[in-house]
DSSP file (Angstrom, degrees, kcal/mol; ACC not computed):
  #  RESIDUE AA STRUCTURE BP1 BP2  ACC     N-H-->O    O-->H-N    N-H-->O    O-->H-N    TCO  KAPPA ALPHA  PHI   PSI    X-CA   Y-CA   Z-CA
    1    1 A X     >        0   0    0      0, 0.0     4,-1.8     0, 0.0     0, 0.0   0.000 360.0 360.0 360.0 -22.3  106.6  137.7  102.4
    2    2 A X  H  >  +     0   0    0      2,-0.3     4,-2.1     3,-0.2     5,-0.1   0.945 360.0  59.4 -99.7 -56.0  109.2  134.8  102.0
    3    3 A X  H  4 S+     0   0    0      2,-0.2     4,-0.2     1,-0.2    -1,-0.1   0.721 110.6  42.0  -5.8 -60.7  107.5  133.0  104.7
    4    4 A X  H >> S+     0   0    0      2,-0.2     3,-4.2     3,-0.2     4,-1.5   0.974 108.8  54.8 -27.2 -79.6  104.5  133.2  102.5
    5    5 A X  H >X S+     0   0    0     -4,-1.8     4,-1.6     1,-0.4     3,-0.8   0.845 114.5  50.4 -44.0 -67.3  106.3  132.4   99.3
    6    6 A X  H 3X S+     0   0    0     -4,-2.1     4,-1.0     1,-0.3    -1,-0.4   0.516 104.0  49.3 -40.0 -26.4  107.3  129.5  101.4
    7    7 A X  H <> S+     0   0    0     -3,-4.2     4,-1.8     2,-0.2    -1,-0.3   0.551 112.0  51.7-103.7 -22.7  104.1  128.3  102.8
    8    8 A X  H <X S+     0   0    0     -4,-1.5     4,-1.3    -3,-0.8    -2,-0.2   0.908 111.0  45.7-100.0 -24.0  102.5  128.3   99.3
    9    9 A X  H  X S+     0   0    0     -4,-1.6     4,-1.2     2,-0.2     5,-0.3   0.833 113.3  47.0 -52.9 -50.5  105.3  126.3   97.6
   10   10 A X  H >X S+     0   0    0     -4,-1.0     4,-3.1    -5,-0.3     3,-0.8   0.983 115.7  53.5 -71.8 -43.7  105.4  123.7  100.4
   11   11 A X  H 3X S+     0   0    0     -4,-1.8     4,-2.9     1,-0.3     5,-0.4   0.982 110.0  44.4 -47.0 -60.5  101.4  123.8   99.9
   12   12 A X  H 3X S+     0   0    0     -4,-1.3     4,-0.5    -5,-0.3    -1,-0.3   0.715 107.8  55.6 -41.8 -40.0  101.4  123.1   96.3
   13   13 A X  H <X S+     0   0    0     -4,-1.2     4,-2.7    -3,-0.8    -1,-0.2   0.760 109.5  49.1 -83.9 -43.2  103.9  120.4   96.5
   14   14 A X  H  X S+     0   0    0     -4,-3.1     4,-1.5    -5,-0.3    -2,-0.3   0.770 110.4  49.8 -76.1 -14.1  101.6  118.6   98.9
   15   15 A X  H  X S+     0   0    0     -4,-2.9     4,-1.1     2,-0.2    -1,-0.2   0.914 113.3  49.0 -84.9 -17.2   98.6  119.1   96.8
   16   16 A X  H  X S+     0   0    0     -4,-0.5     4,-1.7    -5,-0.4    -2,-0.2   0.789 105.9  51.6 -78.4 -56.4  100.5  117.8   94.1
   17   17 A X  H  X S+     0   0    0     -4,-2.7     4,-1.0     2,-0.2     5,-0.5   0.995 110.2  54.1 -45.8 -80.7  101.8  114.9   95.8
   18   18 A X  H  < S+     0   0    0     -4,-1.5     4,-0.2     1,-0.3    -2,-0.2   0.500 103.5  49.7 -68.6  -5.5   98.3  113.9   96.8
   19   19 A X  H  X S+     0   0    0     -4,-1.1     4,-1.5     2,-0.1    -1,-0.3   0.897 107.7  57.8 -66.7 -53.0   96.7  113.9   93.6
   20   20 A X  H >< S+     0   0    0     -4,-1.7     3,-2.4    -3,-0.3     4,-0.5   0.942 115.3  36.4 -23.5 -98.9   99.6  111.7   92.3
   21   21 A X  G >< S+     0   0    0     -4,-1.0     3,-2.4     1,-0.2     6,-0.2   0.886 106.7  70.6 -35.0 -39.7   98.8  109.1   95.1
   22   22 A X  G 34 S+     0   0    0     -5,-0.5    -1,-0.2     1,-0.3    -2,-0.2   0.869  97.6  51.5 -34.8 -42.9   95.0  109.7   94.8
   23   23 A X  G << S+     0   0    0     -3,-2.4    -1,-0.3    -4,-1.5    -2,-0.2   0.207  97.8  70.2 -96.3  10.2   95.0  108.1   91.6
   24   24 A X    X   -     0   0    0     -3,-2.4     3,-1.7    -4,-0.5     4,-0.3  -0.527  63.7-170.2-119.9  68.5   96.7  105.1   92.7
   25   25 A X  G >   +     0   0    0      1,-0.3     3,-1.0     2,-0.2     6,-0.3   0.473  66.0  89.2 -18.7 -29.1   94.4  103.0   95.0
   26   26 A X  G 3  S+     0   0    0      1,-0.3    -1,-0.3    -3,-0.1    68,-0.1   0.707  82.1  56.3 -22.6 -46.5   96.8  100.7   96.1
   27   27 A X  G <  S+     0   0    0     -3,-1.7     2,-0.8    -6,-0.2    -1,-0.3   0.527  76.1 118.0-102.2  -3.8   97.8  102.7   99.0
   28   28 A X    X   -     0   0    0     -3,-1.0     3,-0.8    -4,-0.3     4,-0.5  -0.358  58.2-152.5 -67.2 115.9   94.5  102.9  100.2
   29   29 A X  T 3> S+     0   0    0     -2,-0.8     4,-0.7    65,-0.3    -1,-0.1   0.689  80.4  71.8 -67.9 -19.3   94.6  101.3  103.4
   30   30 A X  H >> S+     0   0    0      1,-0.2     3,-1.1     2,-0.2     4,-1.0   0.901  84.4  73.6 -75.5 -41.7   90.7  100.0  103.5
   31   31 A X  H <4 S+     0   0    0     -3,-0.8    -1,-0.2    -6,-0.3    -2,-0.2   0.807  95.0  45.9 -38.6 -18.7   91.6   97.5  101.1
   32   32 A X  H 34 S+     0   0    0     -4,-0.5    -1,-0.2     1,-0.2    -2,-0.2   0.869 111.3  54.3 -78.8 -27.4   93.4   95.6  103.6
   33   33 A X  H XX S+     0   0    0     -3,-1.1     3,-3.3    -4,-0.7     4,-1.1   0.820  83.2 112.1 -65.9 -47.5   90.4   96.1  105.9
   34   34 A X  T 3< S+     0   0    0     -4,-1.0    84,-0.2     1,-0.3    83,-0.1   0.060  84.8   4.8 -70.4 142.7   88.4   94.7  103.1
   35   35 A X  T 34 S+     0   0    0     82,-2.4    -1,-0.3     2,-0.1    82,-0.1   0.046 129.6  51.9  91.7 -46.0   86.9   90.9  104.4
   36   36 A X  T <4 S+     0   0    0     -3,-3.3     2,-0.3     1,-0.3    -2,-0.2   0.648 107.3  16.7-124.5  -4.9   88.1   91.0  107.8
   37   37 A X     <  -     0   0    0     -4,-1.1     2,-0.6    79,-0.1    -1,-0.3  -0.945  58.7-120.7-165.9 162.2   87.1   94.1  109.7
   38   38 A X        -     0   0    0     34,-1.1    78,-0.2    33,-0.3    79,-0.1  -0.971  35.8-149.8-102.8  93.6   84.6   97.4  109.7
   39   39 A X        -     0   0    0     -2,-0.6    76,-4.3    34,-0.2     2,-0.4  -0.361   8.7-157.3 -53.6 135.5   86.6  100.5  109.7
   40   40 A X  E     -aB  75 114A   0     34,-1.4    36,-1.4    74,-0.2     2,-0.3  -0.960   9.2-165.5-136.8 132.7   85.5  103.4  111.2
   41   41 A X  E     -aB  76 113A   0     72,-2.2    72,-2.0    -2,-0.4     2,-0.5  -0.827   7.9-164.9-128.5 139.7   87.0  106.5  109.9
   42   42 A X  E     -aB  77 112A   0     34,-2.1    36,-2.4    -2,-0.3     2,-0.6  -0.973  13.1-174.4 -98.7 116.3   86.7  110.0  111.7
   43   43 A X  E     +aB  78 111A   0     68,-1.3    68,-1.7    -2,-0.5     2,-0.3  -0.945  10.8 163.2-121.3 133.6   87.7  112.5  109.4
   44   44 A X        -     0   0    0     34,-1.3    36,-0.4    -2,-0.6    37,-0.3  -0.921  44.0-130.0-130.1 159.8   88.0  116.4  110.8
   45   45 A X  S    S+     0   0    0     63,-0.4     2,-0.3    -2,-0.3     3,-0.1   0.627  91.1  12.5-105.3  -2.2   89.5  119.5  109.7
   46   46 A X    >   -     0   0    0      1,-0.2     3,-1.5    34,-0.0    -1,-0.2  -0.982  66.9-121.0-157.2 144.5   91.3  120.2  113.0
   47   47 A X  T 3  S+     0   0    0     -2,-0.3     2,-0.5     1,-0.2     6,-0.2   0.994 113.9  60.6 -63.8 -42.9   92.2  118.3  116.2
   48   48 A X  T 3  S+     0   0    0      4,-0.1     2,-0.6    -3,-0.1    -1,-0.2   0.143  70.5 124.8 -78.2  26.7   89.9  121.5  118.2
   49   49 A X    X>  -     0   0    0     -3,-1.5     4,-2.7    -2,-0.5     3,-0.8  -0.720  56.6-153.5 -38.4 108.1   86.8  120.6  116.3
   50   50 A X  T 34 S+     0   0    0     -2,-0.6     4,-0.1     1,-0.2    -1,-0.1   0.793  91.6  57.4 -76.3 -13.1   84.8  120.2  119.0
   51   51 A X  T 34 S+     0   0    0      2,-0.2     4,-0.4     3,-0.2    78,-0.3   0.737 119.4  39.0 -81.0 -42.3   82.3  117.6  117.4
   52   52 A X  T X4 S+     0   0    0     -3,-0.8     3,-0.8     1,-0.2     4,-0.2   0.905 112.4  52.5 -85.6 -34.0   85.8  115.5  116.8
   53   53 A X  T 3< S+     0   0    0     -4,-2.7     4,-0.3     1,-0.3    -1,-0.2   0.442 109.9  53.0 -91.6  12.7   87.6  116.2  120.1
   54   54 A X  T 3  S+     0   0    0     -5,-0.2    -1,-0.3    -3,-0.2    -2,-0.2   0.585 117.5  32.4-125.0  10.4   84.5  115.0  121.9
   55   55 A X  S <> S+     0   0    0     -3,-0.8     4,-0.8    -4,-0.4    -2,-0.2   0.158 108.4  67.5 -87.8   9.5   84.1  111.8  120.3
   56   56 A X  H  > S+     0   0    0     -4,-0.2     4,-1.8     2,-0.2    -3,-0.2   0.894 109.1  36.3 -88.8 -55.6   87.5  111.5  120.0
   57   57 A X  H  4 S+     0   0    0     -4,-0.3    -1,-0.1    -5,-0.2    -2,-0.1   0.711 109.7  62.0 -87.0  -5.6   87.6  111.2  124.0
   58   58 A X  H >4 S+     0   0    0      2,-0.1     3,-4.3     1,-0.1     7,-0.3   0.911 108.1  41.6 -66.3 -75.9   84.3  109.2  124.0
   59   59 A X  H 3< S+     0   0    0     -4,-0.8     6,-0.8     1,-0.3    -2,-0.2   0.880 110.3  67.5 -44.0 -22.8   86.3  106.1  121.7
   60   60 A X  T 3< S+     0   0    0     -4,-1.8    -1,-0.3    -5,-0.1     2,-0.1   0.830  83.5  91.5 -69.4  -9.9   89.7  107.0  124.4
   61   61 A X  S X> S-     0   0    0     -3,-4.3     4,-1.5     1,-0.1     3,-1.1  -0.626  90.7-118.8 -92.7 152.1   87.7  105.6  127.1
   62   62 A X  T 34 S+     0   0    0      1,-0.3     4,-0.2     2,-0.2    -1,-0.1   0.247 108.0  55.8 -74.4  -1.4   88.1  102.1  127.8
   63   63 A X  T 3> S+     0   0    0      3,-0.1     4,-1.0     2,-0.1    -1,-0.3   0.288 112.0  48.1 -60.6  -8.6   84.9  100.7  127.3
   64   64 A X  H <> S+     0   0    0     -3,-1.1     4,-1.3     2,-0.2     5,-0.5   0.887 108.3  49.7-104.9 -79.2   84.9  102.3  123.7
   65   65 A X  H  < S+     0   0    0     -4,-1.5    -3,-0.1    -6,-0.8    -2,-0.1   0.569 114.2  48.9 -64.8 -16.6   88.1  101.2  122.7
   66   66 A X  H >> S+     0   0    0     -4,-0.2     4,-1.1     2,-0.2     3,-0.7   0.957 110.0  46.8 -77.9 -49.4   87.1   97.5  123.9
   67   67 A X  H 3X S+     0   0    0     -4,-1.0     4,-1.8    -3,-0.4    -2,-0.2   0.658 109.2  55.8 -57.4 -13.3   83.8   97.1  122.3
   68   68 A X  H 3<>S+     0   0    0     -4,-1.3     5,-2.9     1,-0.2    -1,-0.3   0.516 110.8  42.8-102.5   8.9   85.1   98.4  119.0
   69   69 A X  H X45S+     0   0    0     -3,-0.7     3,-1.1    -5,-0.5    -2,-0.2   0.823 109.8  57.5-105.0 -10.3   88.0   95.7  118.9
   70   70 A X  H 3<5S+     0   0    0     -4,-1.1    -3,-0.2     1,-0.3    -2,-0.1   0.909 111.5  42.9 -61.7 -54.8   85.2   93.0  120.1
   71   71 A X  T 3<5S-     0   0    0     -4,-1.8   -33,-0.3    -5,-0.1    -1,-0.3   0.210 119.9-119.8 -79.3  21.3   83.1   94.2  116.7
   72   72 A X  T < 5 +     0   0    0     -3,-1.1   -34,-1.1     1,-0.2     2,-0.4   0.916  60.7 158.6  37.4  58.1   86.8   94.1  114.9
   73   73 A X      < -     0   0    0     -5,-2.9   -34,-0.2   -36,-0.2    -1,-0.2  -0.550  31.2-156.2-112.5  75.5   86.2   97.7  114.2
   74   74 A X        -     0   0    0     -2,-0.4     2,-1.8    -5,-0.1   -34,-1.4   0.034  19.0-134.2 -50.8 121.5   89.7   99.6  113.6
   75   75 A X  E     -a   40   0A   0    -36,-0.1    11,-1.1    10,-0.1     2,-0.4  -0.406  25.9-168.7 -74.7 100.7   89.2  103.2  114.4
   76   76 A X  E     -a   41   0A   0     -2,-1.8   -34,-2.1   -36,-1.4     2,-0.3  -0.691   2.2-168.3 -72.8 135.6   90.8  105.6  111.6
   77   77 A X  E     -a   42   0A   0     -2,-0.4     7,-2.5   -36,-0.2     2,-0.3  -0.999  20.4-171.4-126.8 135.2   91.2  109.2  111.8
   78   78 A X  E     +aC  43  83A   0    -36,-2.4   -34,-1.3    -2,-0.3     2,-0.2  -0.723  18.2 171.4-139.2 108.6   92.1  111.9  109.6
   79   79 A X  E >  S- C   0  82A   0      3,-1.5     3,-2.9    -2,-0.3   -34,-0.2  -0.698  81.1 -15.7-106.9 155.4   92.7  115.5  111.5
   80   80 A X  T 3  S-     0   0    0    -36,-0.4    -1,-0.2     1,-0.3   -35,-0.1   0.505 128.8 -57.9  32.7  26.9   94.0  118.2  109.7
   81   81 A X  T 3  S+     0   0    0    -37,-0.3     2,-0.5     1,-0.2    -1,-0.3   0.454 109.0 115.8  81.7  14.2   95.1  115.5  106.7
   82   82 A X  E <   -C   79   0A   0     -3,-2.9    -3,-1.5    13,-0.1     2,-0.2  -0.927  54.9-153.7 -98.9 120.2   97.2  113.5  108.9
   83   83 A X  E     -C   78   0A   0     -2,-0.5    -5,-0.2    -5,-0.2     2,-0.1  -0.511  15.8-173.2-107.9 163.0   95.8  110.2  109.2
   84   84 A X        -     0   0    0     -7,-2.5     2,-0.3     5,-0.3     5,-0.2  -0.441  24.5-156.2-116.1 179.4   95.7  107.1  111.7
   85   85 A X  S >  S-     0   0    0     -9,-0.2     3,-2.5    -2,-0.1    -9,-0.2  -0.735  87.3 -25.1-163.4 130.7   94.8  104.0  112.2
   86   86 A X  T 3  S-     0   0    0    -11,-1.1     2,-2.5    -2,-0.3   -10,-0.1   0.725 129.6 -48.3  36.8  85.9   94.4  102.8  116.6
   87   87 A X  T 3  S+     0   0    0    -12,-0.2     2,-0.5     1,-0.1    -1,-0.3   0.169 119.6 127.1  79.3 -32.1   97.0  105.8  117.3
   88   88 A X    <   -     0   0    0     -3,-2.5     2,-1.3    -2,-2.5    -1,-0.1  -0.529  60.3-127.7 -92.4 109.6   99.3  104.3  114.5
   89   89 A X        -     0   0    0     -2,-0.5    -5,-0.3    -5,-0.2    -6,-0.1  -0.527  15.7-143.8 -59.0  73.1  100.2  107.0  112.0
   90   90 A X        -     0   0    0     -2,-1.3     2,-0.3     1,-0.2    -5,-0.1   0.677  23.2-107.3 -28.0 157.6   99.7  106.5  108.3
   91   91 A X     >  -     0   0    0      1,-0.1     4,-3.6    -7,-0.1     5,-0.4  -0.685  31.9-113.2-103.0 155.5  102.0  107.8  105.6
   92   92 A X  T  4 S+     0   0    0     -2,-0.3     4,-0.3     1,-0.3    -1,-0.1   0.587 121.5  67.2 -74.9   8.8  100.5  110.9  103.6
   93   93 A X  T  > S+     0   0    0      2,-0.1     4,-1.2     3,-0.1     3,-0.3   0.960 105.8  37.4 -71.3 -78.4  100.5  108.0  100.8
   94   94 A X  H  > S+     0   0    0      2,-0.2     4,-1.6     1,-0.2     5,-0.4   0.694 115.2  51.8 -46.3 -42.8   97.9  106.2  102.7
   95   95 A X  H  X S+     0   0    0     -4,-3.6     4,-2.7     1,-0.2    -1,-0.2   0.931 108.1  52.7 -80.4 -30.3   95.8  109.2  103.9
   96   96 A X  H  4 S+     0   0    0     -5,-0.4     4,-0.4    -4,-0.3    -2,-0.2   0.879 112.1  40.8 -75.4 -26.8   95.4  110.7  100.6
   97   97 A X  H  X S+     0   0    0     -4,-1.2     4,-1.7     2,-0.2    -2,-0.2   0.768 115.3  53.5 -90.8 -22.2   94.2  107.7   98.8
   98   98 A X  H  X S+     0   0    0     -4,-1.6     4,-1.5     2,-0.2     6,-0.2   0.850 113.0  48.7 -52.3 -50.7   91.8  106.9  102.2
   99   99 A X  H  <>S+     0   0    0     -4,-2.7     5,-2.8    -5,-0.4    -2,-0.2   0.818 111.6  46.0 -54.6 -20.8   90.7  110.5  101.5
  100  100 A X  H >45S+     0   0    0     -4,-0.4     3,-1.8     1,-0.2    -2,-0.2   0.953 110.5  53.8 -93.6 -37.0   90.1  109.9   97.7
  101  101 A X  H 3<5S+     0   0    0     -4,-1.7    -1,-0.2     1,-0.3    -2,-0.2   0.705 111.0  46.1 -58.7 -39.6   88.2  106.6   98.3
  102  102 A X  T 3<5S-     0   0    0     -4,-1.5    -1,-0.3     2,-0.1    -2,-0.2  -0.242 109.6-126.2  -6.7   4.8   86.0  108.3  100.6
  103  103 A X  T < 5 +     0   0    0     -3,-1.8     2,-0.3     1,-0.1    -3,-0.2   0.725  69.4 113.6  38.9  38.4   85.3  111.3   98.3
  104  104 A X      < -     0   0    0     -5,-2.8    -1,-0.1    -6,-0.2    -2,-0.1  -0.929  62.0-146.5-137.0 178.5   86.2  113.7  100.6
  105  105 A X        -     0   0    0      2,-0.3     3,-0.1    -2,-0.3    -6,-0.1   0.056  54.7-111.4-116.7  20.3   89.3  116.7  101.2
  106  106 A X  S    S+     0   0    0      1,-0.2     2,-0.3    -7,-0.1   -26,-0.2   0.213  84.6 118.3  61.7   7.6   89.2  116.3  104.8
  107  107 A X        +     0   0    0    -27,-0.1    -2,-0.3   -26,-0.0     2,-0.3  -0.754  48.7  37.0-105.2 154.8   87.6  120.0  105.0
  108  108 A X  S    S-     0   0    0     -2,-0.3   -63,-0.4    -3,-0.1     3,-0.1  -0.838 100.7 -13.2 114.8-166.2   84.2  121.0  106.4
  109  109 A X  S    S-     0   0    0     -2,-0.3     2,-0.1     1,-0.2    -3,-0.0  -0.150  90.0 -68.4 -76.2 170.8   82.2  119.5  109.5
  110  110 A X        -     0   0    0    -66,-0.1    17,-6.9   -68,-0.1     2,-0.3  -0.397  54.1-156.9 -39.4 128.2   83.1  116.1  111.5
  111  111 A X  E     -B   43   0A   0    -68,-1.7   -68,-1.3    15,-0.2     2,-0.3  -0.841   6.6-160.0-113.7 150.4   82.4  113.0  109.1
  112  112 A X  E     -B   42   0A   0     -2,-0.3    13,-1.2   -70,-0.2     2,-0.3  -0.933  10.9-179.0-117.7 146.8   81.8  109.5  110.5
  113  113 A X  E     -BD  41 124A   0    -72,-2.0   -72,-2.2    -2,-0.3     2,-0.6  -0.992   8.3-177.7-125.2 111.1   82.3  106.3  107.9
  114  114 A X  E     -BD  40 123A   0      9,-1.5     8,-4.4    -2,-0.3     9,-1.1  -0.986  17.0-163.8-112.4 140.8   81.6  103.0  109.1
  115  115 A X        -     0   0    0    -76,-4.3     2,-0.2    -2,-0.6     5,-0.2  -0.809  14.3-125.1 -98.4 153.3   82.5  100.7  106.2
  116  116 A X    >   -     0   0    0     -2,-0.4     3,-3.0     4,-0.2   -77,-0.2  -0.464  24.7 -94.6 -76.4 168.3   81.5   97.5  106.1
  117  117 A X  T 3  S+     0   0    0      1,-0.4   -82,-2.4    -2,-0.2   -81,-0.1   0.744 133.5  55.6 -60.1 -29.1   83.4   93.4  105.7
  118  118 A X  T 3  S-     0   0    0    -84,-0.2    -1,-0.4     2,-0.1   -84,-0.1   0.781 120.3-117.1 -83.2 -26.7   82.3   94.4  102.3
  119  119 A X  S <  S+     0   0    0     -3,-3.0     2,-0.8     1,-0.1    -2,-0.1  -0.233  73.0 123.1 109.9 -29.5   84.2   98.2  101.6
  120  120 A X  S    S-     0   0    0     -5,-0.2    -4,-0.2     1,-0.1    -2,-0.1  -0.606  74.5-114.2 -80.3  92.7   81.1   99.9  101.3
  121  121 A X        +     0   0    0     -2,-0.8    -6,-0.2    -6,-0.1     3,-0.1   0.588  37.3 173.0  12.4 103.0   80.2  103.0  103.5
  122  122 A X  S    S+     0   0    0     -8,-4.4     2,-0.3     1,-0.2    -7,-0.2   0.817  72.9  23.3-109.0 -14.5   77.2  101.5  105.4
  123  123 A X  E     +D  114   0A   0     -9,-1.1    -9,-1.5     2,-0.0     2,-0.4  -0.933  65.9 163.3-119.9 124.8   77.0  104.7  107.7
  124  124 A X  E     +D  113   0A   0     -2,-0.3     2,-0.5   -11,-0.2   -11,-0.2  -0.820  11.7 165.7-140.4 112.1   78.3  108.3  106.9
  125  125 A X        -     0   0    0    -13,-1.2   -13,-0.1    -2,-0.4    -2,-0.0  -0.971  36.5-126.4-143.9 131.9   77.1  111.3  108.8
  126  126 A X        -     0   0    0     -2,-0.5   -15,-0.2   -15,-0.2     2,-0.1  -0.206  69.2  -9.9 -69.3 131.1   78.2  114.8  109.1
  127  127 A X  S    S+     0   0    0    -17,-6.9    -2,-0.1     2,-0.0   -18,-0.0  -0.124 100.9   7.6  93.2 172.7   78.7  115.8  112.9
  128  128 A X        +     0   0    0     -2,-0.1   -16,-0.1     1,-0.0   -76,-0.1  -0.049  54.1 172.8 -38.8 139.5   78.4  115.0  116.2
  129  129 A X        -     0   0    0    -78,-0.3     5,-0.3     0, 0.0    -1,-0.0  -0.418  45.4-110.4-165.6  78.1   77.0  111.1  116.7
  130  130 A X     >  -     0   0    0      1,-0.2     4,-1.6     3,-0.1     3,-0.5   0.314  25.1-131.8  -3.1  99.1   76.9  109.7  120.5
  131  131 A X  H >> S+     0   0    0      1,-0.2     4,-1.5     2,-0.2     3,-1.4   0.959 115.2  59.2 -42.3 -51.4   80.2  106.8  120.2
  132  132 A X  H 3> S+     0   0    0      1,-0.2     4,-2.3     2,-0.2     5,-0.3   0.845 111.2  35.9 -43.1 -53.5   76.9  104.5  122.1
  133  133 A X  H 3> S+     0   0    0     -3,-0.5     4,-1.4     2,-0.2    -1,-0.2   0.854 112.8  58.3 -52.1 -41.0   74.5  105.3  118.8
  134  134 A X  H X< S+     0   0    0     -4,-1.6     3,-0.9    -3,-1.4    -1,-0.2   0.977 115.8  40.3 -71.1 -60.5   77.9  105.0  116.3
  135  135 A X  H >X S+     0   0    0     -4,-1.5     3,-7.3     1,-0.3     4,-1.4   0.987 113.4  45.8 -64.7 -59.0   78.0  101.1  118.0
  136  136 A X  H 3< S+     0   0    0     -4,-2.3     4,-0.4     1,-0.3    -1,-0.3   0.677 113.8  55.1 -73.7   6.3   74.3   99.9  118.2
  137  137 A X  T << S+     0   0    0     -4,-1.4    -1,-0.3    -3,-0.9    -2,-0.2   0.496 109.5  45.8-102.6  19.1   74.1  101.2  114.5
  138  138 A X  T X> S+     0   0    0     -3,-7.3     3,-1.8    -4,-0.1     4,-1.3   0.798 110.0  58.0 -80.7 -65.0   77.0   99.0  114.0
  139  139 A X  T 3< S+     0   0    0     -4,-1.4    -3,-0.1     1,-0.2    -2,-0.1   0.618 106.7  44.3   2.0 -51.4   75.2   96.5  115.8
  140  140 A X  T 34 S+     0   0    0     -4,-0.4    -1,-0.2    -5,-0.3    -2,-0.1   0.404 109.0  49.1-112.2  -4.0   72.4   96.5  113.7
  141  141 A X  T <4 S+     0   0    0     -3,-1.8     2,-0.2    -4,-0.1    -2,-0.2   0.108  81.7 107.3-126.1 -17.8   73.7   96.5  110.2
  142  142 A X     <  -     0   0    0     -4,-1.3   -26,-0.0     1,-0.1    -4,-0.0  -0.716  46.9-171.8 -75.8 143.3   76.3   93.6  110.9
  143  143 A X  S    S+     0   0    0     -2,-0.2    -1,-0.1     1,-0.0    -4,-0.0  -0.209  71.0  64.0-124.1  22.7   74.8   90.8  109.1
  144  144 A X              0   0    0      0, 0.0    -2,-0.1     0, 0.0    -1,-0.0   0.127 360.0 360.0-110.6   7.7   77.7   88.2  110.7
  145  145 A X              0   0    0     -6,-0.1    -3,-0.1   -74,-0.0    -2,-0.0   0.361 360.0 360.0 -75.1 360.0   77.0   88.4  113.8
C-alpha cells in the first residue's frame, strides 16, 4: 500500500512538472530544428510496441540511419515519455514540451511526424509505416531538393 501511495505521488509530481513545462515552448526542441532540418519523431507508449520496435530496428540499420542524415532528417523518439534525439537523451523539460507541440500524451498506437524546414507536421500517421515508404514520402514532399 505505501508502495502505491508512493507511485501515485511520484506520478503526480511528474504530471505536474509537465504541464508546467508544456506551457513554456522554449524547451521545445523542434524549434532549433526549425530552418535547417526535417525531424522525424517516433512517439510510442512502450519500447515492446511492436509497430515501434520494428521500425525502430528498420532506422538501426545502416542504410537507414545514412539516408536519413543525407535528407538532414534527425530521428526523435519518445517511448514510454522518455525522449531522444539520434540516441541522445532529452531532458523531461524537452520531451514534455515536444509532446505538447505535437498534441499528443505519448499514449495510444505508434505515431510517426515528419515535420518539415518549416515546423509543420507534413506527415503524421498512426502505426506501422515501412522506414522505405517513411523516406520516399519524405522524398516527395521536400520542396529543396
Amino acid at each position: 500500500m505505501k508502495r502505491m501511495l508512493g507511485y501515485c505521488i511520484a506520478l503526480t509530481g511528474l504530471l505536474a512538472s509537465s504541464l508546467v513545462v508544456a506551457q513554456d515552448p522554449a524547451a521545445n526542441p523542434l524549434l532549433a530544428e526549425r530552418g535547417h532540418h526535417r525531424p522525424l519523431v517516433m512517439i510510442a507508449p512502450e519500447a515492446n510496441d511492436p509497430d515501434y520496435r520494428r521500425l525502430a530496428i528498420e532506422f538501426e540499420q545502416p542504410p537507414n540511419r545514412t539516408a536519413l542524415e543525407q535528407r538532414g532528417m534527425p530521428l526523435y523518439t519518445v517511448v514510454g515519455g522518455v525522449g531522444s534525439r539520434d540516441g541522445r537523451v532529452l531532458t523531461p523539460y524537452e520531451t514534455a514540451a515536444l509532446l505538447a507541440a505535437l498534441q499528443s500524451d505519448g499514449f495510444g498506437p505508434l505515431r510517426v511526424i515528419l515535420i518539415g524546414r518549416d515546423g509543420e507536421p507534413k506527415m503524421d500517421i498512426e502505426g506501422y509505416l515501412p522506414s522505405s515508404q517513411i523516406l520516399d514520402i519524405a522524398d516527395r514532399i521536400d520542396t529543396r531538393r
